[in-house]
Structures are given as structure tokens and as C-alpha cells.
N, C-alpha and C positions, 0 to 999 in steps of 0.2 A: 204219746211220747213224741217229743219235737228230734227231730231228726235235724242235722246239718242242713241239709237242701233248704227245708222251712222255713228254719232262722234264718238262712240267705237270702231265702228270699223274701220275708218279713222285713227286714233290713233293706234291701231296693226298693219296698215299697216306700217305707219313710222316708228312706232318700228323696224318690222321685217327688213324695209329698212336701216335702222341706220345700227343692227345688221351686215347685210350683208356687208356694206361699213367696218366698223371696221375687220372682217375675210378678207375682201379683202388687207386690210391696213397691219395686220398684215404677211401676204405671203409673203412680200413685205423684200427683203433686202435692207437696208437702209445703207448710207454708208456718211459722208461728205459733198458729191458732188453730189449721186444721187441715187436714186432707182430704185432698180432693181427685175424683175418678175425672181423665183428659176425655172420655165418653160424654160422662156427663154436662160437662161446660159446653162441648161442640152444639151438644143436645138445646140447653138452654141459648145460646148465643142465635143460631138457627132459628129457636124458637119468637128470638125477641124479633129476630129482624121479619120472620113471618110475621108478624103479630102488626108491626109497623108498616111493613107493605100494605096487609090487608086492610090498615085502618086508614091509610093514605087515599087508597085505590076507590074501598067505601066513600072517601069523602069528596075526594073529585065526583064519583062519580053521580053523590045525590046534589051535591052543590053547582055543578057547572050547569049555566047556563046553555049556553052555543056546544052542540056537539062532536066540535072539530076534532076533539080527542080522548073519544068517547071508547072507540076501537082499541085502545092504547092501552087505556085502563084495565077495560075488559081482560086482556092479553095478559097483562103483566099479571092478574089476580086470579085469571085462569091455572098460568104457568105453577106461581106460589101454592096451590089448591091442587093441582095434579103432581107435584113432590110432595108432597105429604102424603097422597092416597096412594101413589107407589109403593111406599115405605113396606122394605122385607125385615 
């Protein structure tokens, strides 16, 4: 038998679950054609510019001749390589 209290609290529960779906809803960039999670783009965006560093830094680094700025390289492709292995 469902008691008063139960239904009550049956009833906060969905509330609270509504609540939730809506904050998820709104996170959410909405666009024409499709939504999109603001996690996700940061994710990708991050990704490309890693991706571009790394292929810069690779190509200085097997291309240059003189290794005035050899160090540099190194450094910057270190740094993009140790944010990534951080990652919690």
C-alpha cells in the first residue's frame, strides 16, 4: 500500500529528475541542424590545435638544418605532451 509520505516522495523524485534533464538541455548548443555538448567542442578545438603544434614542432624539428632553435622546439612539444598526460 502506498502511503502519503511515498507518493511525496515519488513525486520530488521526478521533480528533481525533470529539474536535471532541463540543466542538461540547456548546456546544450543548439544550432538548426544539431546539438551540440560545449565539452565536446572545447575537447575537439584543444585537440586540433594539439595536433597542429605537434606537426609544426615534428617538422622543424626533422627539417632544420642549423640548430639555433632546436631547444624551442623541443620545449613547446614537451609542454603540448605533458597537458595531455596530465589530463584527470
Amino acid at each position: 500500500m502506498i502511503t502519503p509520505e511515498i507518493e511525496l516522495k515519488q513525486i520530488e523524485l521526478e521533480d528533481k529528475k525533470f529539474e536535471r534533464e532541463e540543466k542538461h538541455e540547456e548546456r546544450q548548443w543548439k544550432s538548426c541542424c544539431f546539438q551540440l555538448e560545449p565539452e565536446s567542442s572545447m575537447f575537439f578545438a584543444k585537440l586540433s590545435i594539439s595536433t597542429m603544434t605537434i606537426a609544426l614542432c615534428s617538422y622543424q624539428l626533422i627539417t632544420q638544418v642549423d640548430c639555433s632553435y632546436q631547444s624551442l622546439y623541443s620545449s613547446i612539444l614537451s609542454v603540448v605532451i605533458t597537458f595531455w598526460l596530465n589530463k584527470k
